[in-house]
Backbone as JSON, one array per atom type, in Angstrom:
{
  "sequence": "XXXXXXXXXXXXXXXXXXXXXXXXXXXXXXXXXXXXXXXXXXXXXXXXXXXXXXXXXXXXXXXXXXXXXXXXXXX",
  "N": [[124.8, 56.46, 117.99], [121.82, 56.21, 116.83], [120.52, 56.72, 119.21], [120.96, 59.18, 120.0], [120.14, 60.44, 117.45], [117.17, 60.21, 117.11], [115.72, 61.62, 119.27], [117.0, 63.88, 118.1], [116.11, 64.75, 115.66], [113.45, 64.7, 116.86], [113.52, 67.3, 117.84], [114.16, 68.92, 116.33], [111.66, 68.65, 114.83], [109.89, 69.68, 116.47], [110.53, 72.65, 116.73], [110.42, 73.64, 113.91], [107.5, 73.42, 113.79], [107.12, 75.93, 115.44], [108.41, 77.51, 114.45], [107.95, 77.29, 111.24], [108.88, 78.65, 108.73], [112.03, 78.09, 109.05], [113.5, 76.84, 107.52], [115.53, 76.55, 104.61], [113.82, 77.04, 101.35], [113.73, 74.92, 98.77], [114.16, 74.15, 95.14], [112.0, 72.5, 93.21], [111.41, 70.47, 90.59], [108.94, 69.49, 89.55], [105.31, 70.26, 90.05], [104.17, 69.46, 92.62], [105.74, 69.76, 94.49], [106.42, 71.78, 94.85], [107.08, 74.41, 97.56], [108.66, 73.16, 99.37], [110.8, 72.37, 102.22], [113.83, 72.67, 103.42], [116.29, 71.49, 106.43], [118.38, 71.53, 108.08], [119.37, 68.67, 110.62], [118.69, 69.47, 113.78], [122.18, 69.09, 115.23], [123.5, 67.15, 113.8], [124.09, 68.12, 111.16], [125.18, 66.73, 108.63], [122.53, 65.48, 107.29], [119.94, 66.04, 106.68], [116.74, 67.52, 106.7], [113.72, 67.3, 105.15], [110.76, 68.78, 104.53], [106.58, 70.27, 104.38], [105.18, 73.0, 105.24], [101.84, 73.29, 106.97], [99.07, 74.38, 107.73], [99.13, 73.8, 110.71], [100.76, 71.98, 111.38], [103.89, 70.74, 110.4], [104.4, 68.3, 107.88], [106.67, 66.02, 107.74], [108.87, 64.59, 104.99], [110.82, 63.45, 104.1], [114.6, 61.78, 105.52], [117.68, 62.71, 104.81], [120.99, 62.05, 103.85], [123.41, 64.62, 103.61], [125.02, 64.11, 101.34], [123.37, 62.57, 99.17], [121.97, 62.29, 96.63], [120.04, 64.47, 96.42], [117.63, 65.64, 94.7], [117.75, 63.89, 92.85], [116.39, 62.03, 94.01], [113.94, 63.01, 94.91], [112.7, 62.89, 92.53]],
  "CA": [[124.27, 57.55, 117.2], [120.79, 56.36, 116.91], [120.24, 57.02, 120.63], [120.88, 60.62, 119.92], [119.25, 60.93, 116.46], [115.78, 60.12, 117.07], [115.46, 63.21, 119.76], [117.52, 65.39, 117.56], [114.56, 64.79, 114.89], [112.38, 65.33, 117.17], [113.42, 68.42, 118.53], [114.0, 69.86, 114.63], [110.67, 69.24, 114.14], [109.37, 71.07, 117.54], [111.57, 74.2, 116.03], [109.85, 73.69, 112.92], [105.95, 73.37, 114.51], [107.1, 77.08, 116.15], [108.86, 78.21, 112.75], [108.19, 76.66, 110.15], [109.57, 78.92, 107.89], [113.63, 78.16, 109.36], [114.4, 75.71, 106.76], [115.23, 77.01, 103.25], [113.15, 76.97, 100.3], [113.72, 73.87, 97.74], [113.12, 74.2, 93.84], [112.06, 71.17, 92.52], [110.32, 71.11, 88.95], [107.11, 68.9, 89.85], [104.81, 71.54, 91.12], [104.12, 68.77, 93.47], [107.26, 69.49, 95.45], [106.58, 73.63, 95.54], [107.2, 74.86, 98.97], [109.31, 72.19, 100.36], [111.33, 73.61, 102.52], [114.96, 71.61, 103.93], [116.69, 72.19, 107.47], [119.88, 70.2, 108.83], [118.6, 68.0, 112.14], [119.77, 69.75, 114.85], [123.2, 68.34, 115.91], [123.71, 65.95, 112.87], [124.31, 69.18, 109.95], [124.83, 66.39, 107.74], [121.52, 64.96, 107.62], [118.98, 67.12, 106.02], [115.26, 66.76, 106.76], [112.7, 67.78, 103.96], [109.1, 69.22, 104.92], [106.28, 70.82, 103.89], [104.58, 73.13, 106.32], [101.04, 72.91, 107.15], [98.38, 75.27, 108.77], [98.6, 73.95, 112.14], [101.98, 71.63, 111.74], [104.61, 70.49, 109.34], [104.62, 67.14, 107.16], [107.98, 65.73, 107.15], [108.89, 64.06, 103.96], [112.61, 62.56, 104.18], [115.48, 62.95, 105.83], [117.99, 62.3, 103.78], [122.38, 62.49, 104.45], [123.7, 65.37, 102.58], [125.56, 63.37, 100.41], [122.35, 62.0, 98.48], [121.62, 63.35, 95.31], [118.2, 64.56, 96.81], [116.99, 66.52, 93.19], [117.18, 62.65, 91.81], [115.41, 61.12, 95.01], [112.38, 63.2, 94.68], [112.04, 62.73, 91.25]],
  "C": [[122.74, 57.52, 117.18], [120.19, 57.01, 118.16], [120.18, 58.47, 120.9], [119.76, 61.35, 119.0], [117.72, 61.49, 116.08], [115.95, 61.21, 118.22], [116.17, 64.27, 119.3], [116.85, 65.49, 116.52], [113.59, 65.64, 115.22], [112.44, 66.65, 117.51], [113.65, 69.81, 117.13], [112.92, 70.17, 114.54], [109.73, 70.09, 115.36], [109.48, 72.05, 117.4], [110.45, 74.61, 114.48], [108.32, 73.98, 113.07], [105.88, 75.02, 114.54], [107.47, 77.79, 115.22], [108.81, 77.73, 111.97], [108.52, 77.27, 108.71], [111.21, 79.13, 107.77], [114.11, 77.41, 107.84], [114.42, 76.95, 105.42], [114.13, 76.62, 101.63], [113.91, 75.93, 98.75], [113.39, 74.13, 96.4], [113.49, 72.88, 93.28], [110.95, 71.25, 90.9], [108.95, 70.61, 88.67], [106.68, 69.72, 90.96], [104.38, 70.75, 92.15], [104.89, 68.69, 94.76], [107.27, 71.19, 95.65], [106.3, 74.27, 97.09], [107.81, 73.59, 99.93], [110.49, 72.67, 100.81], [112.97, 72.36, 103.39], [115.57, 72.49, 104.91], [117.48, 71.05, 107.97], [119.04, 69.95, 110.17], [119.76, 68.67, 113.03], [120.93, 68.6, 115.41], [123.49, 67.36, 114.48], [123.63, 66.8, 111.39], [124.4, 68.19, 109.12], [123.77, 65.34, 107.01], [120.36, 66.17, 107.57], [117.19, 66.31, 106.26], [114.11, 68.02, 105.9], [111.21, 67.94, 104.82], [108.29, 70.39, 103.92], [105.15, 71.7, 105.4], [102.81, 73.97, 105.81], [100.52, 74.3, 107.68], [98.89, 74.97, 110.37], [100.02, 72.93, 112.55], [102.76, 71.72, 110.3], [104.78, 68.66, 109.3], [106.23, 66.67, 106.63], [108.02, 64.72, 105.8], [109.68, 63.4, 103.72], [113.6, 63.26, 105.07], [116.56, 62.26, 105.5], [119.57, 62.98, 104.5], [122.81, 63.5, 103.38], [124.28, 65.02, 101.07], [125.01, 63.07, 99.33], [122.22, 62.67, 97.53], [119.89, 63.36, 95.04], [117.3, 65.15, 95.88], [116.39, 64.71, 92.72], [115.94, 61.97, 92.98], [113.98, 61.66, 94.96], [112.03, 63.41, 93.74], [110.56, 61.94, 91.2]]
}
């Protein structure tokens, strides 16, 4: 699995670089966390990767298995 993972990362966040508005929109309640935006890693849907996008790229932030109770993790 790893052998796959790490270029199905990478190729999320290449997608993301070119759109970075694919992922959906996050509400978290620390305005610290406004505009974070979440998008399943290509190929691995359950496996969510958190960003915030940038002028010129996007700042990944976690990427986290769906499972996670990701509201408490970025508390």
């Amino acid at each position: 699995m790893a052998a796959r993972f790490v270029p199905a990362v990478e190729e999320t966040c290449v997608q993301l670089v070119a759109l970075p508005g694919l992922g959906s929109v996050r509400h978290f309640r620390q305005e610290s966390l406004q505009g974070v935006r979440m998008i399943p890693v290509t190929g691995f849907e359950h496996y969510l990767l958190f960003y915030t996008a940038l002028p010129t790229t996007v700042k990944v932030l976690r990427i986290l298995h769906a499972a996670r109770d990701f509201p408490t993790i970025f508390r």
